[in-house]
C-alpha positions as CSV (number, residue, x, y, z in Angstrom):
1,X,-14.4,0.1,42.4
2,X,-17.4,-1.0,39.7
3,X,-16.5,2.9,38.3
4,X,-12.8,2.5,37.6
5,X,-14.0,-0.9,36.2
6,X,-16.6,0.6,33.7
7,X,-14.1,2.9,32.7
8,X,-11.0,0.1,32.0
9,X,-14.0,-1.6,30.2
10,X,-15.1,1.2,28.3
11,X,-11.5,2.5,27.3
12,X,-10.6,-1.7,26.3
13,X,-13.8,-1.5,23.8
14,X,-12.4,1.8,22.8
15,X,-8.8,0.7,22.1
16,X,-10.6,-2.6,20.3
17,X,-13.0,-0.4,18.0
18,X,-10.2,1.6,16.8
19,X,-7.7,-1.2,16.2
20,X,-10.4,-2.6,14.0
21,X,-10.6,0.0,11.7
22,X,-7.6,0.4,11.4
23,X,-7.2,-2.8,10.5
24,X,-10.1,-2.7,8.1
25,X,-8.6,0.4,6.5
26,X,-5.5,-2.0,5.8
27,X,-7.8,-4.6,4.2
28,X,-9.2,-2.3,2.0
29,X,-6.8,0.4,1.0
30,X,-3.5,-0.5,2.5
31,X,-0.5,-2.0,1.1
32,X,-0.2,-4.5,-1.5
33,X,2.3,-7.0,-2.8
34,X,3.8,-6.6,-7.0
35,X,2.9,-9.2,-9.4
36,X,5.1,-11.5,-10.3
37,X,6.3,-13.0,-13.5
38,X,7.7,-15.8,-14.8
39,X,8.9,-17.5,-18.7
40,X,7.2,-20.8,-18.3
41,X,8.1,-21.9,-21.4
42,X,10.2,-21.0,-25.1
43,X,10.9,-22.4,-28.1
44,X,13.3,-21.2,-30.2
45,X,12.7,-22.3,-34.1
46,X,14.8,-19.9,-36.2
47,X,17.6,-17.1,-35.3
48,X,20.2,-15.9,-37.5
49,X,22.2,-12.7,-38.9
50,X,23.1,-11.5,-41.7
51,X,26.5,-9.3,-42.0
52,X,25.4,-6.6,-44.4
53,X,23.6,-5.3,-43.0
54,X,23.6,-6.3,-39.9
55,X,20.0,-7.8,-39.4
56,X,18.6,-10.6,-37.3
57,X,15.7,-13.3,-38.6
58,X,13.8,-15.2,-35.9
59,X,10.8,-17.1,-35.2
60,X,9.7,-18.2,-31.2
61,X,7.2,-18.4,-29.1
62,X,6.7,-17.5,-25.0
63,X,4.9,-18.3,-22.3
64,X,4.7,-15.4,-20.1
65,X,3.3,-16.1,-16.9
66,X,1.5,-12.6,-14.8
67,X,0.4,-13.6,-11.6
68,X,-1.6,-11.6,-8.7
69,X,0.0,-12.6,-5.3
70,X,-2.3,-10.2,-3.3
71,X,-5.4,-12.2,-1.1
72,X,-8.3,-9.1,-2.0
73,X,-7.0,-6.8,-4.3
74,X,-7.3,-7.0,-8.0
75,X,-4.9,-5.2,-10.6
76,X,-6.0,-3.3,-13.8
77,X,-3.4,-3.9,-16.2
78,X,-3.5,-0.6,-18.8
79,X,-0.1,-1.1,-20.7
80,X,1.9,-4.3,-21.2
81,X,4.9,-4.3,-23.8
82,X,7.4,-6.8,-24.3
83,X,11.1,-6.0,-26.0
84,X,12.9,-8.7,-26.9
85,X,17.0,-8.4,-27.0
86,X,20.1,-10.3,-27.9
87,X,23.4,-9.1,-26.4
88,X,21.7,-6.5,-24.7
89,X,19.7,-5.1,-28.3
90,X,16.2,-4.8,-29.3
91,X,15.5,-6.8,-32.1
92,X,11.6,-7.1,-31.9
93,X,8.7,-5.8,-29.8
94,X,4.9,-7.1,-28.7
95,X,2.1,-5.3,-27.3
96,X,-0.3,-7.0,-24.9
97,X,-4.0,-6.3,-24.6
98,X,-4.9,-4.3,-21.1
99,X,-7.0,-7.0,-19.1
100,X,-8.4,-7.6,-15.2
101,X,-6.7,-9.5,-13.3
102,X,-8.6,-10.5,-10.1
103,X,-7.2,-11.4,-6.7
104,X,-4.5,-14.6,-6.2
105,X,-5.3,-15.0,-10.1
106,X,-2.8,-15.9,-13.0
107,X,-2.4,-15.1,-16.8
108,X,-0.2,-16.7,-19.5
109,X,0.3,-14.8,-22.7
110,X,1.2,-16.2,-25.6
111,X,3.8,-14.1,-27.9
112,X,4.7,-15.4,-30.8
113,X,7.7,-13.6,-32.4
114,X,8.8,-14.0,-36.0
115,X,10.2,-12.0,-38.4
116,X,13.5,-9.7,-39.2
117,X,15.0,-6.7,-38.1
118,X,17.8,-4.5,-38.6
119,X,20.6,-4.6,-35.8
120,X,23.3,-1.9,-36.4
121,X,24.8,-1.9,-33.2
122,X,25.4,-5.5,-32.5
123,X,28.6,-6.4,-31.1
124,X,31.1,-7.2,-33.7
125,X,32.0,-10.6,-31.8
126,X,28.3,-11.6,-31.2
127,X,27.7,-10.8,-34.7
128,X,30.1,-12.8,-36.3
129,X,29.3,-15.9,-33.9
130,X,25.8,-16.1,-35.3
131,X,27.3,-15.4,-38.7
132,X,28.9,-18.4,-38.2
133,X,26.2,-21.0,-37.1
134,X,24.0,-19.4,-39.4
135,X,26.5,-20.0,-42.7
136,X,27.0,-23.8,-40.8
137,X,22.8,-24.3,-41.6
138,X,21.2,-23.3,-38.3
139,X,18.1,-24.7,-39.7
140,X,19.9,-27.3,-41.5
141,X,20.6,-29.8,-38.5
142,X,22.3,-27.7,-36.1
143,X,19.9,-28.3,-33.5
144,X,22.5,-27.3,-30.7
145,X,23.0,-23.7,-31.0
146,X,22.3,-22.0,-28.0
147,X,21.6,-18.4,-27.2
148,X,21.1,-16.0,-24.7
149,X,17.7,-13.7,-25.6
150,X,16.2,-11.6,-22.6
151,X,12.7,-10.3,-22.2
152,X,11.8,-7.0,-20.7
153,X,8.6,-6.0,-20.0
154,X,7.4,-2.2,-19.1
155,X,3.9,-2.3,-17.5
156,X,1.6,0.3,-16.4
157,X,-1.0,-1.0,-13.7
158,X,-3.6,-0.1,-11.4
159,X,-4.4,-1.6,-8.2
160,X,-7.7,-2.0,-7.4
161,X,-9.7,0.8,-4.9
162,X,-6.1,3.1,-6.1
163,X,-6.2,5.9,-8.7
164,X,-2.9,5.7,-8.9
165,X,-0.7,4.5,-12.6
166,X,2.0,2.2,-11.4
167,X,4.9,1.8,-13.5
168,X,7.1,-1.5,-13.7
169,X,10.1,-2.5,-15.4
170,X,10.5,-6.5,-15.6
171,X,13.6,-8.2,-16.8
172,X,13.5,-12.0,-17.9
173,X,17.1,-12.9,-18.9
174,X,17.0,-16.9,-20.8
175,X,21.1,-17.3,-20.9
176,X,20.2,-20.6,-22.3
177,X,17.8,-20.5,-25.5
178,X,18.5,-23.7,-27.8
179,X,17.2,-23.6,-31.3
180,X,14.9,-27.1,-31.9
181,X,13.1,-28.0,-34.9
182,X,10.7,-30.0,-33.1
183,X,8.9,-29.2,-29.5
184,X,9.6,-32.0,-28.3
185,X,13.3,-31.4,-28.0
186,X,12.4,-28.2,-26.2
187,X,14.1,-28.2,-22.9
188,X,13.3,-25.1,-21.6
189,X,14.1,-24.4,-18.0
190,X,11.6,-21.7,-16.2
191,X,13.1,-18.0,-15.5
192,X,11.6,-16.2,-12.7
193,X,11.7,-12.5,-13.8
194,X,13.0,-9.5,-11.6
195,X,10.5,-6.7,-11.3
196,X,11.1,-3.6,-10.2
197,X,8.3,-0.8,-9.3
198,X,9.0,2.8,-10.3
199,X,8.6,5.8,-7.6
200,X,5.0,7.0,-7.3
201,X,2.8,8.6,-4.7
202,X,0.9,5.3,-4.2
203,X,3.4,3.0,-5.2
């Protein structure tokens, strides 16, 4: 009887050992959640079109918000660039710095966006919208105008104790963008962004 109960014992510390590196393998290599992001904030000072050609002259800023939902494991973040679009075109792009970002941590960047670009395959009807509020003095008093601008992001990141490059795509859609001459008319309601991870071996 004490030898069948040595060998329950024995075979329980067996089962217990095993079950606890498995468990540490988890901790240390297993899975791990995406980052998450967020617009926190925008302020939308100047946007406008011209007809001929058809370009686009703007000036805002972002708060883009990164954040690291994972408990022990830090992510590497080697390529960050932001495209900025209007009915579904680019009209200006930013590139982020590569940083560390360690574990349960979060980043806000900054962007600030000014400038003009040529837009040659804008919608005719969201063209000639803008036409309009711009020829009505969209920096003149029209303090009103609203727009709908969307951020995408593609990232390339590395999670820490994994080789691997991850790629993301990240879409921030603001269907509500109003153009203020003053920050403190800025009513800016946050966007959660939808990220979505690319196939890879790791990822």
């Amino acid at each position: 009887m004490s030898k069948e109960r040595d060998e329950i014992c024995c075979i329980l510390k067996f089962g217990i050992f095993v079950v606890g590196i498995i468990l540490t393998l988890v901790l240390l290599l297993g899975a791990f959640h995406t980052f998450r992001v967020s617009i926190e904030d925008a302020a939308l000072s100047r946007f406008s079109v011209t007809s001929s050609p058809i370009s686009i002259s703007y000036n805002f800023t972002v708060a883009v918000e990164i954040r690291n939902p994972n408990l022990n494991i830090g992510i590497y973040y080697d390529s960050l660039e932001a495209s900025y679009l209007f009915d579904g075109q680019v009209f200006a792009t930013t590139t982020f710095p590569s940083f560390y970002q360690r574990p349960r941590g979060a980043t806000v960047l900054h962007p600030v966006i000014e400038g003009s670009s040529i837009v040659p395959h804008l919608a005719g009807d969201a063209a000639a919208v803008v036409v309009d509020v711009a020829d009505g003095g969209l920096l003149g008093g029209n303090e009103t105008s609203v727009f709908g601008l969307e951020v995408q992001i593609s990232a390339v990141v590395r999670y820490q104790r994994h080789r691997e490059h991850c790629r993301f795509e990240v879409k921030c859609p603001m269907s509500a963008l109003a153009v203020t001459q003053s920050s403190t008319d800025n009513t800016f309601k946050r966007v959660k962004c939808d990220v979505k991870r690319k196939p890879g071996f790791f990822c």
